[in-house]
PyMOL Python script that loads the backbone (N, CA, C, O; Angstrom):
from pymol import cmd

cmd.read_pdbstr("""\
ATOM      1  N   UNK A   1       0.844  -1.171   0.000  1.00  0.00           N
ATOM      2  CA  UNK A   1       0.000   0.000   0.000  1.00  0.00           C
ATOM      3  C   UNK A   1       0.896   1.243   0.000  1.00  0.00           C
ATOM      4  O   UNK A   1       1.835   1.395   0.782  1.00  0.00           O
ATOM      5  N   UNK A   2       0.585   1.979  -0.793  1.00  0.00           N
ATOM      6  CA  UNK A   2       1.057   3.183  -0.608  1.00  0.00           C
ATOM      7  C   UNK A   2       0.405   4.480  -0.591  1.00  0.00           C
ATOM      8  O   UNK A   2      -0.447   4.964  -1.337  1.00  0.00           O
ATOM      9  N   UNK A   3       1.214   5.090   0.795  1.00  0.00           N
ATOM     10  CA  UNK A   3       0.553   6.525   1.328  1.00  0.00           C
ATOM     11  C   UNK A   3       1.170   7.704   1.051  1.00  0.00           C
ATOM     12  O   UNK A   3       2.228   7.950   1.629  1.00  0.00           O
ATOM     13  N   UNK A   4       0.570   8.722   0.037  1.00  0.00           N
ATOM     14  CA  UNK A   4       0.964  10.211  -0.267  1.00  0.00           C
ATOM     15  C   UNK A   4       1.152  11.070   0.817  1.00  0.00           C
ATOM     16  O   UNK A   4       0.161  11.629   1.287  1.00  0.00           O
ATOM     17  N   UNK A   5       2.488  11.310   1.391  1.00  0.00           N
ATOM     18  CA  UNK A   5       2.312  12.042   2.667  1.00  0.00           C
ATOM     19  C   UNK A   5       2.369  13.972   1.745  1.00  0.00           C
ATOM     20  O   UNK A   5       3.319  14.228   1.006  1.00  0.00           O
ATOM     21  N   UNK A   6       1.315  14.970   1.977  1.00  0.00           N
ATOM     22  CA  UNK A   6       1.562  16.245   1.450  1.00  0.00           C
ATOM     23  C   UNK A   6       2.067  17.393   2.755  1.00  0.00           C
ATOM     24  O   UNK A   6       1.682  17.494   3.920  1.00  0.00           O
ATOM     25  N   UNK A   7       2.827  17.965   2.164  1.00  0.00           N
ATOM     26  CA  UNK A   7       3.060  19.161   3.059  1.00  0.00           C
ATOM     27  C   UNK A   7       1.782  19.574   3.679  1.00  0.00           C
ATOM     28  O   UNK A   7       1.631  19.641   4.898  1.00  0.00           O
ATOM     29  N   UNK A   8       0.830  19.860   2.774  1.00  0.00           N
ATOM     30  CA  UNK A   8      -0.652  20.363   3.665  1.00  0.00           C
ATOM     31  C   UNK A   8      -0.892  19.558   4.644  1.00  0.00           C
ATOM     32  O   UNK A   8      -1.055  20.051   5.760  1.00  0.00           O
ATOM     33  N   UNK A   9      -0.965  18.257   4.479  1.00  0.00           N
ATOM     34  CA  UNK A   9      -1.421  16.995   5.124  1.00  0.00           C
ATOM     35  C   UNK A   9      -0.497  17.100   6.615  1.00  0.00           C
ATOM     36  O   UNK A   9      -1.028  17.143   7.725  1.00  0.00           O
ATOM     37  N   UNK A  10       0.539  17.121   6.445  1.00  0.00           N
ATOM     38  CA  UNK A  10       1.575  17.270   7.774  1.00  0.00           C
ATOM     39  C   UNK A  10       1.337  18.452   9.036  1.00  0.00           C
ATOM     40  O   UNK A  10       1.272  18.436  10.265  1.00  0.00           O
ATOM     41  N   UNK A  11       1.256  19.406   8.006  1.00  0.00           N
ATOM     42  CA  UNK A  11       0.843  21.003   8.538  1.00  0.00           C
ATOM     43  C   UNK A  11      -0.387  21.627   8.859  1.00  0.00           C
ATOM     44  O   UNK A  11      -0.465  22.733   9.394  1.00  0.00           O
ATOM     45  N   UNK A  12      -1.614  20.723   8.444  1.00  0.00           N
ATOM     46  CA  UNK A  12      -2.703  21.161   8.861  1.00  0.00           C
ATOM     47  C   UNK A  12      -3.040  21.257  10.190  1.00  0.00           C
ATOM     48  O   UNK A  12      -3.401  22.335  10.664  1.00  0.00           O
ATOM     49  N   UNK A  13      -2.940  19.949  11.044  1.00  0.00           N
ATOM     50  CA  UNK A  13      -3.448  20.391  12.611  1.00  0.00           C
ATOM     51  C   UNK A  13      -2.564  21.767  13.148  1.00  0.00           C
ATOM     52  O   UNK A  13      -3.159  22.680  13.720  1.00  0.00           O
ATOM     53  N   UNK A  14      -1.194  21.816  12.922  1.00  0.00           N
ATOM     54  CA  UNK A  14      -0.519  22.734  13.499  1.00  0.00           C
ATOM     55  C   UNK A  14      -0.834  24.322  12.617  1.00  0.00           C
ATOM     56  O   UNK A  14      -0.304  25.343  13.056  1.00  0.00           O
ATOM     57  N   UNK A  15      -1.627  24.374  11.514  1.00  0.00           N
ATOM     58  CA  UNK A  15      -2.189  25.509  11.045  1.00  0.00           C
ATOM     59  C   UNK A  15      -3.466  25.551  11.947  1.00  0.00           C
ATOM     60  O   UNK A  15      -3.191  26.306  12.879  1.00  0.00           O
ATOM     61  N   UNK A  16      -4.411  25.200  12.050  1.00  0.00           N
ATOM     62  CA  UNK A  16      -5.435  24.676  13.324  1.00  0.00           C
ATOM     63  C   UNK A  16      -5.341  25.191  14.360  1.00  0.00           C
ATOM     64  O   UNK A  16      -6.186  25.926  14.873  1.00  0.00           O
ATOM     65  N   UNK A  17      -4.251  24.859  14.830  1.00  0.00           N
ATOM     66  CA  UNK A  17      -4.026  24.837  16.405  1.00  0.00           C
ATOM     67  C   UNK A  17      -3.617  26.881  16.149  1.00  0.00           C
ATOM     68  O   UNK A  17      -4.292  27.885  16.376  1.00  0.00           O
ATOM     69  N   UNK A  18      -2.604  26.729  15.750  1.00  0.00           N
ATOM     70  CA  UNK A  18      -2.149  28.392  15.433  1.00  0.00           C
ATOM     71  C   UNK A  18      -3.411  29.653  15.363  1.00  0.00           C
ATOM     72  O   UNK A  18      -3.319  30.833  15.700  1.00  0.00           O
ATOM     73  N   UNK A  19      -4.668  28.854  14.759  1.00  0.00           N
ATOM     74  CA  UNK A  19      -5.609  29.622  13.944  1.00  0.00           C
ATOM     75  C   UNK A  19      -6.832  30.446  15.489  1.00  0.00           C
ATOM     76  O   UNK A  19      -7.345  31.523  15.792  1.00  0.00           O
ATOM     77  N   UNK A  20      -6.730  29.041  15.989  1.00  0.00           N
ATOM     78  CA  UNK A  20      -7.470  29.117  17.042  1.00  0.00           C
ATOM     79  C   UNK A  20      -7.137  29.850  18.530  1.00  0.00           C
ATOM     80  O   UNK A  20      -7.967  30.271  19.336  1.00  0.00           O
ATOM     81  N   UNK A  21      -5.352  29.875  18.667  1.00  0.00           N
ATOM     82  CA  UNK A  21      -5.018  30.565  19.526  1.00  0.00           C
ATOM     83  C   UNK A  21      -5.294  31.924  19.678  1.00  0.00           C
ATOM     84  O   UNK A  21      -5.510  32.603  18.674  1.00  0.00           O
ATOM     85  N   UNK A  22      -5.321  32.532  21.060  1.00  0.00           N
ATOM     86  CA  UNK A  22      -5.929  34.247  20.978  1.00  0.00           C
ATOM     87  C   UNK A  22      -4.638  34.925  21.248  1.00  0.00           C
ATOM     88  O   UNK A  22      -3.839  34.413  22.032  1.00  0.00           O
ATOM     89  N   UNK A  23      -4.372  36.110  20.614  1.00  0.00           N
ATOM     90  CA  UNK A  23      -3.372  37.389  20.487  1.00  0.00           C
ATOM     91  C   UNK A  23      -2.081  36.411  19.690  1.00  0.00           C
ATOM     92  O   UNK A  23      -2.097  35.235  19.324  1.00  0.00           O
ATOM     93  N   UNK A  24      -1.248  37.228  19.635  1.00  0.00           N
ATOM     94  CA  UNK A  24       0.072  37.030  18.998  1.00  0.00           C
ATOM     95  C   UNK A  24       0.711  35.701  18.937  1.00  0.00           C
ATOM     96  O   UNK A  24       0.511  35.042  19.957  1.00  0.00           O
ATOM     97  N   UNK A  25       1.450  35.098  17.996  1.00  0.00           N
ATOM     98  CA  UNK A  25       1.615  33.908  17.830  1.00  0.00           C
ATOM     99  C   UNK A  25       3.352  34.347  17.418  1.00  0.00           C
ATOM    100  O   UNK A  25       3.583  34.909  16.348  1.00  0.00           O
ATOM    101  N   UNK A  26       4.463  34.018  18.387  1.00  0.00           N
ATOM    102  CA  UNK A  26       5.823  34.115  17.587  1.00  0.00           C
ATOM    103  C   UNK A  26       6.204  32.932  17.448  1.00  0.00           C
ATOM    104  O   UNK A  26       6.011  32.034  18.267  1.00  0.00           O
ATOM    105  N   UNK A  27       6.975  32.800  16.034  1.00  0.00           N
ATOM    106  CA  UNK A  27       7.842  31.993  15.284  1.00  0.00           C
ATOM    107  C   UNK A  27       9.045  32.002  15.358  1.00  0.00           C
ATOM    108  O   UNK A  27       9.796  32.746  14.728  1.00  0.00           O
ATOM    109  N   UNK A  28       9.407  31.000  16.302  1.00  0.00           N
ATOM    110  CA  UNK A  28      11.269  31.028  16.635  1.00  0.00           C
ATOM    111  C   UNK A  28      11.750  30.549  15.847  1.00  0.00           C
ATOM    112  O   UNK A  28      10.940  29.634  15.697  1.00  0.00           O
ATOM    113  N   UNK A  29      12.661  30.336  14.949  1.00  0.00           N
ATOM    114  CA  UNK A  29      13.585  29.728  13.878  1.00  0.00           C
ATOM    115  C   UNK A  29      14.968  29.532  14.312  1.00  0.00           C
ATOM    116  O   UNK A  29      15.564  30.381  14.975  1.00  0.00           O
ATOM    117  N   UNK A  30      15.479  28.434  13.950  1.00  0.00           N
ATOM    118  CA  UNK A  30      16.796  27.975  14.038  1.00  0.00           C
ATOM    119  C   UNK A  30      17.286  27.572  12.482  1.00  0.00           C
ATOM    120  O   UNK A  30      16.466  27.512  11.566  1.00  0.00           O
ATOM    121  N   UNK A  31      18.594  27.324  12.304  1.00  0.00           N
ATOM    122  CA  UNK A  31      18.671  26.623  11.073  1.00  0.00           C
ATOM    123  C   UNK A  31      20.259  26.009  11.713  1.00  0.00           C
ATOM    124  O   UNK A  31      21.180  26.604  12.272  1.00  0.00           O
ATOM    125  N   UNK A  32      20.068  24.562  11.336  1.00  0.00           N
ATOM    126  CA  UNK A  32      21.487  23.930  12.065  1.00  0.00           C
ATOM    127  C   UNK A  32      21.421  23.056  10.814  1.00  0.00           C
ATOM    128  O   UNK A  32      20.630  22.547  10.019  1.00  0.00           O
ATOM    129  N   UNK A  33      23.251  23.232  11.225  1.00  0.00           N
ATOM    130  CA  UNK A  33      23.561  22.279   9.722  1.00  0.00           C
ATOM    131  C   UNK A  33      24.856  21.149  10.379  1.00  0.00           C
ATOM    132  O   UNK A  33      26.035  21.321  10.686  1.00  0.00           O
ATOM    133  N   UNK A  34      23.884  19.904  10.394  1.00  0.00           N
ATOM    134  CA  UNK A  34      24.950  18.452  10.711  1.00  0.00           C
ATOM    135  C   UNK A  34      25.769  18.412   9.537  1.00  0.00           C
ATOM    136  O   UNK A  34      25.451  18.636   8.369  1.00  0.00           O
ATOM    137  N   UNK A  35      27.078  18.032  10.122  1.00  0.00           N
ATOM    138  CA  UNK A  35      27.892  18.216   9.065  1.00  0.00           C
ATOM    139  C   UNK A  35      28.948  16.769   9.632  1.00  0.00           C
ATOM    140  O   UNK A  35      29.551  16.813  10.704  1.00  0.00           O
ATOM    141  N   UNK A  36      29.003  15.597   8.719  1.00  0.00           N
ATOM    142  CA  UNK A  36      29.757  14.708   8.753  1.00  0.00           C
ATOM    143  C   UNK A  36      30.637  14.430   7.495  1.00  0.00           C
ATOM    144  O   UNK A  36      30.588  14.823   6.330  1.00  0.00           O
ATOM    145  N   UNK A  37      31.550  13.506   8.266  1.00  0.00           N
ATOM    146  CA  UNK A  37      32.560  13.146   6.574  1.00  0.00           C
ATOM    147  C   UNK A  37      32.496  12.195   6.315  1.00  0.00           C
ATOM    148  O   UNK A  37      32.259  11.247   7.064  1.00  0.00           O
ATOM    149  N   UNK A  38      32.717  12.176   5.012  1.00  0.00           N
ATOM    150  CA  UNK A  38      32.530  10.487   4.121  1.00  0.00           C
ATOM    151  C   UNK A  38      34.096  10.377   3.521  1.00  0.00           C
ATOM    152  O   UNK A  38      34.910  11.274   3.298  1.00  0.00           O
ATOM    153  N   UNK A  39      34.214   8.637   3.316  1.00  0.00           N
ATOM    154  CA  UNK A  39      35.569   8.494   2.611  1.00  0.00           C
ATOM    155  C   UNK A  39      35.285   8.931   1.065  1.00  0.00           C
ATOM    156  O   UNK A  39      36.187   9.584   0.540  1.00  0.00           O
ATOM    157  N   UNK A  40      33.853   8.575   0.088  1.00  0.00           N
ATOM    158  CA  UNK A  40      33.690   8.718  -0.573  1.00  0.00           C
ATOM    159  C   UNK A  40      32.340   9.923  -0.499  1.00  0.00           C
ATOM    160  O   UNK A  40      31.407   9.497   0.183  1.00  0.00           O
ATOM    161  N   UNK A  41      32.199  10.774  -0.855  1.00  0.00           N
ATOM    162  CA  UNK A  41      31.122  12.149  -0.613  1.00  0.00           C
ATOM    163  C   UNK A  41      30.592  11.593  -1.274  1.00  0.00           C
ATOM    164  O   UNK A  41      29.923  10.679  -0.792  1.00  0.00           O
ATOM    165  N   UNK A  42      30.564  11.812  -2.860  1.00  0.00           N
ATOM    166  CA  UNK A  42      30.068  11.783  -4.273  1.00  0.00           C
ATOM    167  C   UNK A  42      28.911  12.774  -4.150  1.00  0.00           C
ATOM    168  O   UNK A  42      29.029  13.918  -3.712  1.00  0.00           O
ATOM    169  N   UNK A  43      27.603  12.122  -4.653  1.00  0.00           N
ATOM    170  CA  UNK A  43      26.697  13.276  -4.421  1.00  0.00           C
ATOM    171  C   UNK A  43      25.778  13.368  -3.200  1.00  0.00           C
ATOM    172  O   UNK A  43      25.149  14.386  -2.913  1.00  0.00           O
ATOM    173  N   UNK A  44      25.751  12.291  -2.544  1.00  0.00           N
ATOM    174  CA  UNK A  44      24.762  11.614  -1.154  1.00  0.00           C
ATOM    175  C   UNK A  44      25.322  12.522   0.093  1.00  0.00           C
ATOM    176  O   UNK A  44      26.420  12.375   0.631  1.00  0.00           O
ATOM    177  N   UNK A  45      24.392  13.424   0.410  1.00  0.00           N
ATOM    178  CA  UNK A  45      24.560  14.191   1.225  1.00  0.00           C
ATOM    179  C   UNK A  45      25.466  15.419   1.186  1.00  0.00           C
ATOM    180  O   UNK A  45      25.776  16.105   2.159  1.00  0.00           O
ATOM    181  N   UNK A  46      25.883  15.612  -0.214  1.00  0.00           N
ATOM    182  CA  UNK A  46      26.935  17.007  -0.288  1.00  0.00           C
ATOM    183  C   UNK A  46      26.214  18.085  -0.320  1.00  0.00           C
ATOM    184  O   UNK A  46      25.257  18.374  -1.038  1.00  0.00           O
ATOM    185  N   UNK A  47      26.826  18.761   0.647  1.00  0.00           N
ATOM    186  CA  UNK A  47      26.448  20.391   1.107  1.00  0.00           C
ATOM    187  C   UNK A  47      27.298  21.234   0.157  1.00  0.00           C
ATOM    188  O   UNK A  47      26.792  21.796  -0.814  1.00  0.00           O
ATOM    189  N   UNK A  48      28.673  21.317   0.470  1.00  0.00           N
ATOM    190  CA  UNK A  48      29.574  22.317  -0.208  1.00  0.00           C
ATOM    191  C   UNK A  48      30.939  22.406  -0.081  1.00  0.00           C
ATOM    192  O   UNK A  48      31.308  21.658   0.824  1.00  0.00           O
ATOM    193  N   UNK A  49      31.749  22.935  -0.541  1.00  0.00           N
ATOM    194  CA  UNK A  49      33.080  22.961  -0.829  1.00  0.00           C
ATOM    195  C   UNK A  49      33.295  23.701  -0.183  1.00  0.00           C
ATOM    196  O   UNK A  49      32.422  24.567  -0.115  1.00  0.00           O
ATOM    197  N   UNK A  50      34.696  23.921   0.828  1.00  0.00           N
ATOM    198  CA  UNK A  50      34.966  25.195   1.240  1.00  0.00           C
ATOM    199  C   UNK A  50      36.570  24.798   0.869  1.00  0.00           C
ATOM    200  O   UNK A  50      37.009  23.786   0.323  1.00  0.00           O
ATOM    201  N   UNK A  51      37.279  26.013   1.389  1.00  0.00           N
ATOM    202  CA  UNK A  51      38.777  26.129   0.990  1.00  0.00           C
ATOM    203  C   UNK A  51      39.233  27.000   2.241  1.00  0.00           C
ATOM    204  O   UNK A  51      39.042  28.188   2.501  1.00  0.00           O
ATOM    205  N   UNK A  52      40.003  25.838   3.026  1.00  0.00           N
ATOM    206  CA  UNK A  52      40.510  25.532   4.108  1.00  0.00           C
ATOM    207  C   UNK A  52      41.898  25.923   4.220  1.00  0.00           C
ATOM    208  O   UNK A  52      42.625  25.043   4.681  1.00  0.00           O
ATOM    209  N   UNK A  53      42.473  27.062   3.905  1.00  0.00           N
ATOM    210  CA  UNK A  53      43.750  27.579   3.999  1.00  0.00           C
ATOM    211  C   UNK A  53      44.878  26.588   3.143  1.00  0.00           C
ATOM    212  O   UNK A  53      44.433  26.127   2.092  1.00  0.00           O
ATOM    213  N   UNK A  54      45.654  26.386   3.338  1.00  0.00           N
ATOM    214  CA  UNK A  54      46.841  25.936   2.593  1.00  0.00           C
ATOM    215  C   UNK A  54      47.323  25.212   3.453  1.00  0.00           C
ATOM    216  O   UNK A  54      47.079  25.425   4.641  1.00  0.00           O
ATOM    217  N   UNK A  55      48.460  23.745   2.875  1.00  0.00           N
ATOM    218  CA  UNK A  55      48.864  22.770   2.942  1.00  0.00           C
ATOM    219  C   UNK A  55      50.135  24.019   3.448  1.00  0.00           C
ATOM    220  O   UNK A  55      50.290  25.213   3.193  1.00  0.00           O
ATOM    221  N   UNK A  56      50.841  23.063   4.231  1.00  0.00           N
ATOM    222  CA  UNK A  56      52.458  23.557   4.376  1.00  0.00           C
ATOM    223  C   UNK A  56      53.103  24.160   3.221  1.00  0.00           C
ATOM    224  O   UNK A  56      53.445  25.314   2.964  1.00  0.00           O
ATOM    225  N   UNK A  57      53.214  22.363   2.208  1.00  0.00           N
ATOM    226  CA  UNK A  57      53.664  22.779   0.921  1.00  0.00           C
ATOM    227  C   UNK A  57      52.957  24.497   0.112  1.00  0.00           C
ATOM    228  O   UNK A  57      53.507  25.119  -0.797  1.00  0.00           O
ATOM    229  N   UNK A  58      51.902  24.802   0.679  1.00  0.00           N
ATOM    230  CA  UNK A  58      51.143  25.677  -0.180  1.00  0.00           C
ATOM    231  C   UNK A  58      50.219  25.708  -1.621  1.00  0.00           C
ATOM    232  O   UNK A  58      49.880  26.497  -2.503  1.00  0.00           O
ATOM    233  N   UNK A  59      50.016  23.916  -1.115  1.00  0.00           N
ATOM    234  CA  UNK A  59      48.800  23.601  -2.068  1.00  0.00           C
ATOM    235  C   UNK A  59      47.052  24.131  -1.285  1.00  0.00           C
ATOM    236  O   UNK A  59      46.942  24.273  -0.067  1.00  0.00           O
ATOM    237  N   UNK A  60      46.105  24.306  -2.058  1.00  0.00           N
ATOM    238  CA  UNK A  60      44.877  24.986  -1.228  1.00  0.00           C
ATOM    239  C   UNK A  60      44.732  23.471  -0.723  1.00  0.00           C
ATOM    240  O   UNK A  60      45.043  22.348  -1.120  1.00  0.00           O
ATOM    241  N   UNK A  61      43.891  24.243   0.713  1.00  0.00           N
ATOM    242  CA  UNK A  61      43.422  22.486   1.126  1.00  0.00           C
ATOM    243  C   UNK A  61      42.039  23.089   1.040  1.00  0.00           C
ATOM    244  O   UNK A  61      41.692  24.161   1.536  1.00  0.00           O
ATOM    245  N   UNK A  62      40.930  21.830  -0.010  1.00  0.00           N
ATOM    246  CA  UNK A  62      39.383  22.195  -0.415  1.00  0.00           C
ATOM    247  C   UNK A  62      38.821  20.952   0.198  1.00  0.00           C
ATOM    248  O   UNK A  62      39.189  19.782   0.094  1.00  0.00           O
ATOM    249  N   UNK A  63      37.904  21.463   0.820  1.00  0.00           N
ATOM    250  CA  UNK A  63      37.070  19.967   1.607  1.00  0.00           C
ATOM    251  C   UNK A  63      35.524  20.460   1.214  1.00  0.00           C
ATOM    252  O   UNK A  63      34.830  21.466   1.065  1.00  0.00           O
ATOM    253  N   UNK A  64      35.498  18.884   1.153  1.00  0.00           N
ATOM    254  CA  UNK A  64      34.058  18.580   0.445  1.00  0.00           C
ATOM    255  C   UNK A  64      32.871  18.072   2.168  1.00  0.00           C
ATOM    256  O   UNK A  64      32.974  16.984   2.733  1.00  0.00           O
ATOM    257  N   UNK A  65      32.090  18.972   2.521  1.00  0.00           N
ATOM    258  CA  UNK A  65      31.609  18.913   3.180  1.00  0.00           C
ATOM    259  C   UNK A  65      30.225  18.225   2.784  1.00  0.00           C
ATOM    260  O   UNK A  65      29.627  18.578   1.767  1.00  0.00           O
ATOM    261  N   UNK A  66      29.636  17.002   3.821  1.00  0.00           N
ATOM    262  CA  UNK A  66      28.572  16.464   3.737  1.00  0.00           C
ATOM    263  C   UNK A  66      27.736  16.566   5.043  1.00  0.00           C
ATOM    264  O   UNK A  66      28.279  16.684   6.141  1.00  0.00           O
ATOM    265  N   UNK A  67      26.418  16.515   4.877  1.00  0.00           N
ATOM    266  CA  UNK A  67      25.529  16.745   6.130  1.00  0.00           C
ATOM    267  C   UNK A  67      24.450  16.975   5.492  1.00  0.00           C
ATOM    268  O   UNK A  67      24.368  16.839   4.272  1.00  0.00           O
ATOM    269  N   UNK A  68      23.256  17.443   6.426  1.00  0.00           N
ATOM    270  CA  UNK A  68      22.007  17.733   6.452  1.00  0.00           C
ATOM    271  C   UNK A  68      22.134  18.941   6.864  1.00  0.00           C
ATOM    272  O   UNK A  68      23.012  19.274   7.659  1.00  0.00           O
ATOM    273  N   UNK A  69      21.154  19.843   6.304  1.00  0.00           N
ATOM    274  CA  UNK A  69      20.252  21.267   7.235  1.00  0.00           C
ATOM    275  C   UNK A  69      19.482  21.428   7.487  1.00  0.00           C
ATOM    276  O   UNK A  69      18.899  21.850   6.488  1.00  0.00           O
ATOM    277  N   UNK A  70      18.737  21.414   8.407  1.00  0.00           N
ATOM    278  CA  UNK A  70      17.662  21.288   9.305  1.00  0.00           C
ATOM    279  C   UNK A  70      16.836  22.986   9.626  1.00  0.00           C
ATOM    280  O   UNK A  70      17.355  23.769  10.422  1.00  0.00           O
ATOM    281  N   UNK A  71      16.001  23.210   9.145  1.00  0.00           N
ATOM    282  CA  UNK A  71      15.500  24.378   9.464  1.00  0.00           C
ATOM    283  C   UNK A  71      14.008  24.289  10.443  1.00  0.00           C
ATOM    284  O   UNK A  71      12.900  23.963  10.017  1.00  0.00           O
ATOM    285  N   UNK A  72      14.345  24.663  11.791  1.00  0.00           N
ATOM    286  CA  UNK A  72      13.240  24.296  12.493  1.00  0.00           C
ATOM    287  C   UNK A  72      12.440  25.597  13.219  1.00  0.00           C
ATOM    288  O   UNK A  72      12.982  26.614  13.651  1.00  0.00           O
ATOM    289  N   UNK A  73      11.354  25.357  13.228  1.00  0.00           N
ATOM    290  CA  UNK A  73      10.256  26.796  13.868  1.00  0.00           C
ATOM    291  C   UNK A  73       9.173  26.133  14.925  1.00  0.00           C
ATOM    292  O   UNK A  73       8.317  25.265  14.756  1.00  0.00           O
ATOM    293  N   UNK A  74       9.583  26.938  16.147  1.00  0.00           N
ATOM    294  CA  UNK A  74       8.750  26.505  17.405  1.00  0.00           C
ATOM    295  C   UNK A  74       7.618  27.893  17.323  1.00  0.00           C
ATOM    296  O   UNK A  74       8.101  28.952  16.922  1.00  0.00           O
ATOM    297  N   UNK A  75       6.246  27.865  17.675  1.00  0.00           N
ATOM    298  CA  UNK A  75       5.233  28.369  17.703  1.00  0.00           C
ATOM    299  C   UNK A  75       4.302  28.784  19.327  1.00  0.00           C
ATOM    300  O   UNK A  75       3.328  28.193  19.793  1.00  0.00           O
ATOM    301  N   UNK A  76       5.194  30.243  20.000  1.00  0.00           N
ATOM    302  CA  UNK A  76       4.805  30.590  21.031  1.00  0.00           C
ATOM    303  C   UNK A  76       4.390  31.466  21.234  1.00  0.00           C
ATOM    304  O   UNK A  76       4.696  32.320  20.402  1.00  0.00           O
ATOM    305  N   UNK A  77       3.561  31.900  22.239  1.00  0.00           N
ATOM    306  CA  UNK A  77       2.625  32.975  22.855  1.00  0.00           C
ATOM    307  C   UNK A  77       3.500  33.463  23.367  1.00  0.00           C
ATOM    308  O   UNK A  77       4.621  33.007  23.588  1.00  0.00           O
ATOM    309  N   UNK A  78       2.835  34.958  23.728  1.00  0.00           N
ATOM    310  CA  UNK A  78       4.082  35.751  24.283  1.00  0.00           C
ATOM    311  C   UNK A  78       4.595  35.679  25.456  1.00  0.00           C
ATOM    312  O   UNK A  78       5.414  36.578  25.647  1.00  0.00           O
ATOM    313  N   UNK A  79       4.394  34.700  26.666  1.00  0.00           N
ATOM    314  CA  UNK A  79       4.725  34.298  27.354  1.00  0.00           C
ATOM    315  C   UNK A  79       5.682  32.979  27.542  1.00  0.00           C
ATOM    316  O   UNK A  79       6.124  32.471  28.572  1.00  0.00           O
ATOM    317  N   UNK A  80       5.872  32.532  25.858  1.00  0.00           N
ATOM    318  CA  UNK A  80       6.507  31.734  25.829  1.00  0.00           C
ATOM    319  C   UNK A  80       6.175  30.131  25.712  1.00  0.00           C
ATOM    320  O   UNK A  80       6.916  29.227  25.326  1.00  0.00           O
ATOM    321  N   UNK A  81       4.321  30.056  26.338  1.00  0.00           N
ATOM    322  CA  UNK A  81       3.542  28.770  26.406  1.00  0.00           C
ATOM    323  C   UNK A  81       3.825  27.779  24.865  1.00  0.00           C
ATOM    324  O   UNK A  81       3.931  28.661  24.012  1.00  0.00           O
ATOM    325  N   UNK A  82       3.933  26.875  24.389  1.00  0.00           N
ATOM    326  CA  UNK A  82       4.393  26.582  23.185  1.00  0.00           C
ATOM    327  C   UNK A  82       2.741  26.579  22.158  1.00  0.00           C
ATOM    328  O   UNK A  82       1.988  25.686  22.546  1.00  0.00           O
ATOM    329  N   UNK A  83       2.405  27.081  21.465  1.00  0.00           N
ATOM    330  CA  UNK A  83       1.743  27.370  20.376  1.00  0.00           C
ATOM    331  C   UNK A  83       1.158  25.498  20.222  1.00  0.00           C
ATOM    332  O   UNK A  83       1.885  24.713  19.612  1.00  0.00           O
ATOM    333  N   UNK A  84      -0.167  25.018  20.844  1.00  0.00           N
ATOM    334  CA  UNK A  84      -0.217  22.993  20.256  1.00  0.00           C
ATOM    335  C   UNK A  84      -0.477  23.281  19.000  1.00  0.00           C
ATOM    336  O   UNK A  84      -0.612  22.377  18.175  1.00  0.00           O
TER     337      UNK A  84
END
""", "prot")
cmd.dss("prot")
cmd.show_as("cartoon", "prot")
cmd.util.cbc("prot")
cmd.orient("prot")
């Protein structure tokens, strides 16, 4: 069997819950980025290249960074109560 999960579908009770609360509703945001290494990167999980100063010799040292980014938003009253 297979189930269509939709963004609406995920987000509806918590649009709901938001809709129904009384006065101001703040949106905290974070954005964190896990960042691990692989022997082989290739394309599975590559974030980005950076360029990491120089080798002794004075070759560039470029590392291929892999991970996830995670962008997350908590939903609170102005007292801080968490937004159900």
């Amino acid at each position: 069997m297979t189930i269509r999960v939709t963004e609406h579908s995920v987000l509806a009770g918590h649009f709901a819950a938001t809709a129904a609360s009384e006065g101001p509703i703040l949106i905290l945001q974070d954005t964190t980025e896990f960042i691990y290494s692989r022997a082989q990167p290739g394309k599975i999980g590559f974030t980005k290249t950076i360029h990491a100063g120089r080798y002794k010799a004075g070759q560039p040292n470029v590392l291929t960074l892999c991970g996830v980014q995670m962008h997350s938003s908590l939903a609170v009253t102005l007292t801080g109560t968490p937004s159900v």
